[in-house]
N, C-alpha and C positions, 0 to 999 in steps of 0.2 A: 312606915308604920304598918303597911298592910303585907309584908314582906312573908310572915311568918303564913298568914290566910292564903296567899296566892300559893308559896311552895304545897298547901294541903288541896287547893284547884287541882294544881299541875298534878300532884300526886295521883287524886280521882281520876281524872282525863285518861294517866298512863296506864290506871289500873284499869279504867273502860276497854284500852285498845284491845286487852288480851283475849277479850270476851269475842271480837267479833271473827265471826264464824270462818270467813273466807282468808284473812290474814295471816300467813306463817310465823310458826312461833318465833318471836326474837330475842337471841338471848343479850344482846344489848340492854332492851326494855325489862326484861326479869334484874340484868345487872343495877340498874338505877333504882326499882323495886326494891330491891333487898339492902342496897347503898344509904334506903331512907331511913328516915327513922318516924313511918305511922307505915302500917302491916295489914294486911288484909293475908293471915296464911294461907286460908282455905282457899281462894282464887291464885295466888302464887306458886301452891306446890301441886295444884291444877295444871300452871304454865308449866312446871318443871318437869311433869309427868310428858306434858305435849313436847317440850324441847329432848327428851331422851326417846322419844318412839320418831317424831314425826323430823325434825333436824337429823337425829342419828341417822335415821335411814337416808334422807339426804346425803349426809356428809359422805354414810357409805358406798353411796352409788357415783360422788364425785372424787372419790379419792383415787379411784382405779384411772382416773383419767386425765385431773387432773389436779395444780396444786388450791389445796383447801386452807390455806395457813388463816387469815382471816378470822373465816367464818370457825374453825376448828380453836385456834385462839379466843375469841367470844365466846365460845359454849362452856369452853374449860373454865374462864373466870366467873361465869354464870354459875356453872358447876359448883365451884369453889364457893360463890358467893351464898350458898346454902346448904354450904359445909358437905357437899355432899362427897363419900370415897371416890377420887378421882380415880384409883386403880380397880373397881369394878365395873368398868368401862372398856369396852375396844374397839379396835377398828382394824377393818383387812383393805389391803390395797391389791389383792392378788397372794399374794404373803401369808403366813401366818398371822393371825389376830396377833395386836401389837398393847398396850394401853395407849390411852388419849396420848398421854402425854411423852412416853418414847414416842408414840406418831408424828405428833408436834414438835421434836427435838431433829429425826429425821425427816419433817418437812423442811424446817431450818437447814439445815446442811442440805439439802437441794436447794434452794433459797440463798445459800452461802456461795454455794460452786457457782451457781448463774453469775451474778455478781461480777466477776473477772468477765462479764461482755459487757461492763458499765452498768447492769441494774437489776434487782432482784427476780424471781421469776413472777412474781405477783408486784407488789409495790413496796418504800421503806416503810410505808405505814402498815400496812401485814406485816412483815418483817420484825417493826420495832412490837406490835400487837404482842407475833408470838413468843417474843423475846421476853415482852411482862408478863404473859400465860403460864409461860416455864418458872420467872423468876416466884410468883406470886404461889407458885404451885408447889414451892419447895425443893425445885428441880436447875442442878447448877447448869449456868447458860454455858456452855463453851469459850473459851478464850476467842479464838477463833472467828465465831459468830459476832461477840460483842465489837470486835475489834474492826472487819467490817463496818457496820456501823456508826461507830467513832470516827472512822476514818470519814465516813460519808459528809458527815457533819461536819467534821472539821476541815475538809477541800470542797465544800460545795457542792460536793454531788446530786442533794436531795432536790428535786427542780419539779415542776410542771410546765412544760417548755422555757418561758423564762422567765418564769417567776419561782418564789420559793412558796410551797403549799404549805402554812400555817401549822394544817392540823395534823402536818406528818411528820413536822418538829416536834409538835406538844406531843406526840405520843412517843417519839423517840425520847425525848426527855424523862417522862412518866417509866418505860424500861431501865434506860441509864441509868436514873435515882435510883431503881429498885433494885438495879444490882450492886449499887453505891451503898445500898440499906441493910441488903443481905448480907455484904462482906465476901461479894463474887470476884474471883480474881480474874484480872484483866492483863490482858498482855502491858499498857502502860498508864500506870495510876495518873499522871498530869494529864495525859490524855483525853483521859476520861473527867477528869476536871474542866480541862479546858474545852470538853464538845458540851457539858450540863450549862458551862460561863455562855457558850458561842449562841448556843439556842436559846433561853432566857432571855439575852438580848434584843437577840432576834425578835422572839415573842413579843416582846418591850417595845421596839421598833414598830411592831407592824398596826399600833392603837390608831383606831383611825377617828377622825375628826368627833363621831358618834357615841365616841367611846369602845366603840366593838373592836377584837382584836383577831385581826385578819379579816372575817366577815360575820356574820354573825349567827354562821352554824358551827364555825372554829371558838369562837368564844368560848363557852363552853368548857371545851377541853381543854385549854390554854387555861384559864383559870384554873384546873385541878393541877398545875403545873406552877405558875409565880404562884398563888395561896396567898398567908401575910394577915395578920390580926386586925387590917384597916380594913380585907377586901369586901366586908360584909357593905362598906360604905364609897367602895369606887369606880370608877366611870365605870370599866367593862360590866359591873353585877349591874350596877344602873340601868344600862344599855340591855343588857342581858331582861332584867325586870320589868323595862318599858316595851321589850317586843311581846315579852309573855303574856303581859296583860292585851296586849291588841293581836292575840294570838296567832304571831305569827309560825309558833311552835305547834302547829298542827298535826304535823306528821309524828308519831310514833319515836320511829329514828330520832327524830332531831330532837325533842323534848326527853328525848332518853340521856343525850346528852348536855343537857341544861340542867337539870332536875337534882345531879348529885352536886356540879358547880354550886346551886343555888342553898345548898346546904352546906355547904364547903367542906364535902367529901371527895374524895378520890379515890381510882381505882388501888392504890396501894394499901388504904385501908384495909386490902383482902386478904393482906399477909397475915396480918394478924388474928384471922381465923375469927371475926366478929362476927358472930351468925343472930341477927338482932332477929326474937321473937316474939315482940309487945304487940297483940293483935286488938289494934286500934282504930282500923281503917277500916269504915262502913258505908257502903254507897247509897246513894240517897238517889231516891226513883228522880230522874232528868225530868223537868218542866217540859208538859208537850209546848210548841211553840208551832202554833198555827200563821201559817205562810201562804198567804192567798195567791194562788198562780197567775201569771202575766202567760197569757195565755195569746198574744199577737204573733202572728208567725216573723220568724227573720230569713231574711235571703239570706243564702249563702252561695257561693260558688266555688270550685273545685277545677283547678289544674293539674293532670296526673301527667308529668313527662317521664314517658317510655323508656327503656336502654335503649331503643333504637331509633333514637331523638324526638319521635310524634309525640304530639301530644291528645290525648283526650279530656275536655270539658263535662264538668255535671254543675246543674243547677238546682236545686232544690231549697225546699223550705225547713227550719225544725223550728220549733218551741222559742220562747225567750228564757233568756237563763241555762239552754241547753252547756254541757260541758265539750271541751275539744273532743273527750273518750266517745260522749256520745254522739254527735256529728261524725265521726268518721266510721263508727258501727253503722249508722246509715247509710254512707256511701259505700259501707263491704256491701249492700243489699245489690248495690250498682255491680260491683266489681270484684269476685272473688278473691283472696287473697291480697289484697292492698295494705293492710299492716297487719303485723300481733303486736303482743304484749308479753311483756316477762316479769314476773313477780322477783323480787327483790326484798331486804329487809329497809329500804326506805319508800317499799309503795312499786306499782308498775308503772315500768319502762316502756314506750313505745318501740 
């Protein structure tokens, strides 16, 4: 009953994330924005403005070095998902400026040639990514490419040492259909039947006790892949519903990918050029929520082993409630250079 109230939470939350100042723009999070259906335009085509100055430039400065398939694939169905001209866009790798999406077709085929050493140059989940960037973009995938692919799926190649990664099926899945949808020709049509039969299964397979399928940041996309006019009422949305409320969808990323599931949208939706503009979504000033400090100091201690096997000890105090980030900005006070940090579209990396 409260299914419809929580999707308009999650909604506010995601639209919170874009606001904050320090966070690179994500066009993952703009794509589940635009996937919804309640709209906040004026804060959206804000993100959009930031994902074509502050991403672009990004993308520009890694493409000369190296491959961007990924992140270049998410920009473009971001792109796309707000109808925006995909061809008054480029990019240079040294080259001539190219469009997004010849760029994205010739990261593919480098992506493709790697492949013959056992595995893409980025991973099949990039890979299948830009496969759906191209197909949902109107831009026919290669035989070639696709087949790849197919082939991956269908001998097992798709692995994470020894397991199979969930969410790298569901998105090769999400491509295959859409070239299934287009009417993209593929080198062999059973084929391609038989790797959408192989993965689905799979997918089927991997529901785990909780309901969640594979884990329960794959959920998610795995549902915009089996769908089904029951899924509004089964385990994985369940599972999916009862983390959201104990919000374990706190990060940006991850709730980016919950958010269209829970509406039972998918990225294929984009094909069809749905550019929803019902601005309905209004934020409502957050509850201050006064948190009286625990202010008793906690030990901590600190082993740094050296490359040249020594090791050095620190002992110090911080706060109660301190975070790992901030305990070890204390101990760089000790020890210059002892870690960084790398921002990412799922939060920084140690």
């Amino acid at each position: 009953p409260d299914h419809d109230e929580l999707i308009l939470r999650l909604n506010k939350d995601l639209l919170r994330s874009v606001e904050e100042p320090e966070a690179p723009p994500n066009p993952s999070v703009h794509l589940a924005l635009r996937l919804s259906a309640h709209h906040n335009l004026a804060m959206e085509n804000q993100h959009l403005t930031r994902l074509k100055t502050q991403l672009h430039q990004n993308l520009q400065s890694l493409a000369a070095g190296q491959a961007v398939t990924g992140q270049l694939a998410l920009y473009v169905l971001a792109l796309r998902s707000s109808c925006h001209d995909l061809t008054s866009l480029t990019l240079s790798d040294g080259d001539a400026p190219e469009h997004l999406l010849s760029h994205l077709k010739r990261q593919l085929e480098r992506e493709k040639e790697h492949i013959a050493s056992r595995r893409p140059l980025t991973t099949y989940y990039q890979y299948s990514l830009g496969m759906l960037a191209l197909c949902v973009g109107g831009v026919r995938v290669s035989a070639h490419v696709s087949h790849k692919l197919i082939h991956a799926v269908n001998h097992g190649l798709i692995k994470h040492g020894d397991s199979a990664p969930i969410d790298s099926y569901a998105m090769a899945a999400l491509a295959l259909q859409c070239l299934k949808e287009a009417g993209t020709s593929v080198r062999n049509e059973e084929d391609l039947e038989k790797s959408l039969t192989n993965i689905k299964q799979k997918l089927l397979d991997s529901q785990r006790a909780d309901g969640h399928l594979g884990n329960q940041f794959s959920t998610g996309l795995v549902l915009q892949v089996i769908g089904g006019g029951e899924l509004r009422c089964s385990a994985p949305m369940e599972a999916l519903r009862s983390d959201a409320r104990r919000g374990r969808y706190h990060s940006p990323m991850a709730l980016s990918q919950t958010l269209p599931a829970l509406q039972q949208r998918t990225y294929l939706h984009l094909r069809g050029g749905d550019c929803r503009n019902e601005d309905s979504l209004v934020l409502d000033d957050e509850p201050v929520v006064e948190v009286l400090a625990d202010l008793s100091p906690v030990p901590v201690q600190v082993e740094v082993l050296k490359a040249d096997g020594s090791a050095v000890e620190y002992r110090f105090e911080v706060p109660s409630g301190s975070t790992l980030l901030e305990v070890l900005k204390l101990l760089q006070d000790h020890q210059m250079g002892f870690f960084e940090t790398e921002n990412s579209l799922w939060g920084k990396f140690l």
